[in-house]
N, C-alpha and C positions, 0 to 999 in steps of 0.2 A: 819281652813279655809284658803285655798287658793286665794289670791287676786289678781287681774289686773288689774291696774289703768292705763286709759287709756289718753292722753296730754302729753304737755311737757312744762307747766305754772307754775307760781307761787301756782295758786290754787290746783293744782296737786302737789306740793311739800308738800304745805298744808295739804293735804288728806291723801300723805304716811305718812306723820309724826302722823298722828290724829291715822291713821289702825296702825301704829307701837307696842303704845300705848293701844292696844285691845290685850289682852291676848287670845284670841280665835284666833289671826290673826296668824297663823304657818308658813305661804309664803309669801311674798310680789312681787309684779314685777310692772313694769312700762313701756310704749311702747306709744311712743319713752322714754320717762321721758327728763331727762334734769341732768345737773351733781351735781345740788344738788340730786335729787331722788337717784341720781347713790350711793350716802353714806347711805342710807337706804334701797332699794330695787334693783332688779335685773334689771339695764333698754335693752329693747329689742328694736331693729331701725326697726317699721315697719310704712305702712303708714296708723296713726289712722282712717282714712276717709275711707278708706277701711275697708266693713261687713267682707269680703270674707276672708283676712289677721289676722283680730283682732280675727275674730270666727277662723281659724285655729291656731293661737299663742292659743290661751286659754285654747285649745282642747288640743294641745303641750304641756301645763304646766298643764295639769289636773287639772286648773282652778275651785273654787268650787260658786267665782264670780266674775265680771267683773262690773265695775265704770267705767263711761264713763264720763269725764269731759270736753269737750269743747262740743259748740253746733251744729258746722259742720258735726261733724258724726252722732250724734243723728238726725239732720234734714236729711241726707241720709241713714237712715237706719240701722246704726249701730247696734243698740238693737237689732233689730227686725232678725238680721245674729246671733248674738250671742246665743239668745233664739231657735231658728231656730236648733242651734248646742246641745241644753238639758242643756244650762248653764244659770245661773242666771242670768240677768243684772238688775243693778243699773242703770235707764233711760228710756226715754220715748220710744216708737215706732214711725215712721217715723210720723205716721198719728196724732199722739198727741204733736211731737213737731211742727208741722205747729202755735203750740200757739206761738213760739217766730217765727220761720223762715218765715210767713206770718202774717205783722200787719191786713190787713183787715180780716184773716180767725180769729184773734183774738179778733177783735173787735167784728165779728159778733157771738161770743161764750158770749164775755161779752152784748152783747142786749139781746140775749137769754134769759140770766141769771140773766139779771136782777138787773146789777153791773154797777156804776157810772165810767163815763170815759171822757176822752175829745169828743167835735162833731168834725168828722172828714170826710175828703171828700179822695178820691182819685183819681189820675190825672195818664193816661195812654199815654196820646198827649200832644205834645206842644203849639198846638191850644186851648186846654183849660186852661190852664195855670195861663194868666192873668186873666180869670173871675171868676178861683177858687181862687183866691191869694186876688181877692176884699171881696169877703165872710168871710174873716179871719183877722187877726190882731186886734190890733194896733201892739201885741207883734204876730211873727209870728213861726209856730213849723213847720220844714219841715224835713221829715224823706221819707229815705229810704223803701218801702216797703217789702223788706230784709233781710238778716242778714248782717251789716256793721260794726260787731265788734264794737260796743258803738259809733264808729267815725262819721255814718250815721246820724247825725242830727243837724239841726241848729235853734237855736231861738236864732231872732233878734228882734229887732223894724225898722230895716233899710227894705224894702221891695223889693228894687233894690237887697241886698243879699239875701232877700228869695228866689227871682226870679231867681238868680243866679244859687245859688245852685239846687232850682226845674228843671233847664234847664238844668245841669251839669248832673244829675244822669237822666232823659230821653233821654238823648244825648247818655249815656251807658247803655239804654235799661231798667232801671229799672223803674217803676210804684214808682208816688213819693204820697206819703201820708200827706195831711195837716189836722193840726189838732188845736184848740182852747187851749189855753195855760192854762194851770191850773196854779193858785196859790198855795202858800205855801211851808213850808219846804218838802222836797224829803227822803224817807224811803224804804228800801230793807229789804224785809221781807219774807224769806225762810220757804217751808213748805215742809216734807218730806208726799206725797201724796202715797196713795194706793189705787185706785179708789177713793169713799166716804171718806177713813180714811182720817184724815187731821192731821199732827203734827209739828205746828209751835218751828223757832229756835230763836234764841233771833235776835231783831229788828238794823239795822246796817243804817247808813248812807253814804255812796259814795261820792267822791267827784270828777267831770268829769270834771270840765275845769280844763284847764292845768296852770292857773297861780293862786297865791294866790289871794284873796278876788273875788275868781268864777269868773276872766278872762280870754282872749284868747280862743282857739276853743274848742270844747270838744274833749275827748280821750274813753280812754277803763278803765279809772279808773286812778285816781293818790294818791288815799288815802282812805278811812276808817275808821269807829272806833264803838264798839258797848258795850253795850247798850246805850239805848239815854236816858239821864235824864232829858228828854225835853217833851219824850211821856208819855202821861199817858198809866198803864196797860191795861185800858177799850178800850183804843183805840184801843192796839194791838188784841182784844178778838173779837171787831166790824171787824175789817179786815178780819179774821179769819171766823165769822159767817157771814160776809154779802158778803165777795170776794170772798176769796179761797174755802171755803166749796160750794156753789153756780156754784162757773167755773167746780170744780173739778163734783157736780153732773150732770153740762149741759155737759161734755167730755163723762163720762158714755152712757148718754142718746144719743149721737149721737154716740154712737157704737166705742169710743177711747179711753178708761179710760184712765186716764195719772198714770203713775207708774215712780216714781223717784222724783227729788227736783223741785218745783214748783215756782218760784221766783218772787214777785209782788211786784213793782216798782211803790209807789203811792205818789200822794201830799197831805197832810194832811191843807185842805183851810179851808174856813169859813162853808162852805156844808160838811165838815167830808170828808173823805178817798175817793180821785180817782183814778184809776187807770192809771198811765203812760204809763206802759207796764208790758211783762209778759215775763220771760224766762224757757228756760223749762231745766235748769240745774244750778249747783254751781255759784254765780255770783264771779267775781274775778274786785277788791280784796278783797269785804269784808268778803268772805269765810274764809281768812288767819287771819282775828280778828275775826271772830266770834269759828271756833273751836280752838283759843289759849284758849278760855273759856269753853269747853265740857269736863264735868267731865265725860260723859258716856260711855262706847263701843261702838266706831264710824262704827266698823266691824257688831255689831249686831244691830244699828239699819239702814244701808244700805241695809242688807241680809234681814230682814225683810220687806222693802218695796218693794225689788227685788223680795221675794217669795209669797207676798199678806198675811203678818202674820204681820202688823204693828199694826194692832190694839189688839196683842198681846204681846206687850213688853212695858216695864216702858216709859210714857216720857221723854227725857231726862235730863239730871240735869247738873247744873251752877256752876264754879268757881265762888267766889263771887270775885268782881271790874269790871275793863274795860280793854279792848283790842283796840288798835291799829294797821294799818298798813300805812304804807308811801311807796309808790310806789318813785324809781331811776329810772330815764327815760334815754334816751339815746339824745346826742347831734339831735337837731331838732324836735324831736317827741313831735307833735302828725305825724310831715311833715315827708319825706321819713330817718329814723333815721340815724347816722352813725354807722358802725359796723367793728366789729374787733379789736378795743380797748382792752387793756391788764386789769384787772379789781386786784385790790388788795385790802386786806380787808375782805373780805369776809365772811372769814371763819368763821364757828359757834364758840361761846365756849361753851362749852360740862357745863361749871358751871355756866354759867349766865340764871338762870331760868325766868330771866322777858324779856329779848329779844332774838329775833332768828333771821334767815337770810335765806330769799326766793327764789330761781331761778327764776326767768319769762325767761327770754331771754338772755342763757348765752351758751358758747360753749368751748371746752375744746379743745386746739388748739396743733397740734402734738408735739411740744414742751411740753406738760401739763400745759401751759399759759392760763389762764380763761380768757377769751374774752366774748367781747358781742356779743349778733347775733338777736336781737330785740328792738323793742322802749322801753317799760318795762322792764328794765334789772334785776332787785333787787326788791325786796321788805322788808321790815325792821319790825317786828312786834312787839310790848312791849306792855304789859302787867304791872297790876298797882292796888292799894288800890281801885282809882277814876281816871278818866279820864286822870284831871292834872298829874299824876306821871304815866301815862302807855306813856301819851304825852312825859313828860320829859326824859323815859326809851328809847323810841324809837329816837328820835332827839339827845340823847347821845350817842348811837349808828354809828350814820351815818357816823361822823366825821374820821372815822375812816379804811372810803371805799373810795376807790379813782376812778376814772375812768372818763378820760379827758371829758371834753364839757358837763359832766351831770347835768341833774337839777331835780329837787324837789321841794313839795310845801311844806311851814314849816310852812301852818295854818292848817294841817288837825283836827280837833276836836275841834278849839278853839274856834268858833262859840261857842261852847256846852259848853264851860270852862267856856266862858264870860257871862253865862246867857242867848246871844243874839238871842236864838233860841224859838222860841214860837207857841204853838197850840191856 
């Protein structure tokens, strides 16, 4: 099997390394990739966002499929060029990813269906604004109606900043979305979808503000760590039969099945499992710790869900411990990063089986000087018995990368170490 993986992220290093690892996988390529990929597979500069480009590369490498890993392309059509071309994709069609790239087409999927979620209003004027902003709080959630790369949203108690920001993002034309704050711990839980087939991947926790003990603004991700020994297994089974199986039969029924990784973003309160959001692809970064843990062929069960044959192949099966990842940010970031910093360290070692080393946002500068070229520069992932030693694998690591002005958070998981985490 022929494979095109398509980004140029950490999650997407992730993935070639996961297809490497699949004895079926005979090709690999990556377009654009990034220069980590560049040491595993063939990377091609084209511009992923383009159907037109991606379905002619793939056609060009006699492609036998194509993995589409960010959600830009998949909200404009991607898939739906490649399929178009007689090739496989791995990803939603344009009219199915409307589940992440439009919150209200999303919400109104989850009323349908009959799935618990926050009440939520949407504000199209700045005239209505202040009387939607009174209907909400004490704690207030104002989101992008969107895609804002995780950055789109704020919850405060301060309502002067809800305000702010609601007037910020209709000032730049976007429709802003308020919504009632759910309690509880926060859970990303991955299902590789085939219409109705439904097959969940082990349950991960994110962690989006940018400072440790869940400070400062949020980001697109600054850490990860999976499994949660905090969830019960029924829990994950209720998600499974009362969310995803539910959305996934109300997608069918409106004539859009969704085909690819289904990704639900819920808080687990006092009322059991609600739904945050929903993305319609790999979420990053907890992709990079959850397949450090995939004992199965990553190649065969993507092709499977790409070809409508997932409800013909094994579930997949688990490294036993935990995985981590620690996102390396770039001076400023989440705010405008700096870039072009010389980055040393990096490099993988070929014999250190419990940590590895991610590309998010790196560039390889004609000199052959690795530089940055993103707020997410790095990502660090370690692996472990239990949580504590995959934490300690990965924070042993780091010391060892350098790259001026950056920063880190160095609680990812330890909520979960300390007990402090509770359903």
């Amino acid at each position: 099997m022929r494979v095109l993986v398509i980004g140029s992220g950490a999650r997407e290093h992730a993935l070639v390394l996961a297809l490497r690892k699949d004895p079926a996988v005979t090709a690999l390529f990556a377009a654009p990739g990034n220069p980590g990929t560049a040491q595993h597979a063939q990377n091609h500069p084209i511009d992923p966002s383009s159907g037109e480009a991606v379905a002619a590369l793939a056609t060009e490498l006699d492609a036998d499929l194509v993995v589409v890993g960010p959600e830009v392309p998949l909200v404009l059509g991607v898939a739906d060029a490649v399929r178009a071309a007689g090739i496989a994709c791995f990803g939603p069609s344009a009219a199915a990813a409307r589940i992440e790239g439009s919150k209200a087409f999303a919400k109104d999927v989850m009323t349908a269906a009959g799935v618990r979620t926050a009440h939520s209003e949407i504000v199209d004027t700045p005239a209505e604004l202040d009387d939607a902003l009174d209907r909400f709080g004490p704690t207030w959630v104002v989101k992008d109606d969107g895609l804002a790369a995780g950055k789109g949203v704020v919850v405060t108690t301060d309502r002067l900043a809800a305000r702010d920001h609601g007037a910020e993002l209709l000032e730049q034309g976007h429709p802003v979305l308020l919504e009632s704050f759910l309690d509880g711990p926060e859970v990303s839980l991955f299902c590789f979808v085939d219409g109705e087939t439904v097959v969940p991947l082990l349950p991960a926790q994110d962690h989006k503000r940018v400072g440790d003990g869940d400070t400062g603004p949020n980001t697109g991700g600054m850490g990860a760590y999976t499994p949660l020994p905090w969830l019960p297994a029924e829990t994950v089974t209720a998600i499974v039969t009362d969310v995803v199986e539910p959305v996934a039969a109300e997608m069918v029924r409106r004539g859009c099945p969704f085909s690819g990784l289904l990704y639900a973003g819920l808080a687990i309160g006092a009322g059991g499992p609600a739904v945050v959001e929903f993305n319609c692809r790999f979420g990053d970064p907890e992709t990079q710790a959850v397949l450090a843990l995939l004992d199965s062929p990553l190649g065969e069960l993507l092709n499977a869900t790409a070809t409508g044959t997932l409800a013909e192949v094994a579930a997949p099966r688990w490294r036993d411990g935990s995985a981590i990842t620690v996102v390396i940010a770039a001076e400023n970031y989440p705010g405008r990063p700096r870039l072009g910093d010389v980055i040393t360290g990096a490099a993988d070692s070929a014999s250190d089986e419990n940590t590895s080393v991610m590309h998010a946002g790196t560039a390889l500068r004609e000199d052959g000087a690795l530089v940055s070229a993103g707020g997410r520069v790095l990502n660090v992932v370690g692996v472990g018995a239990d949580l504590s030693e995959a934490r300690a694998n990965a924070y042993a690591r780091i010391p060892a990368i350098k790259l001026p002005g950056s920063h880190f958070r160095t609680d990812i998981g330890l909520a979960a170490v300390e007990n402090r985490i509770t359903v």
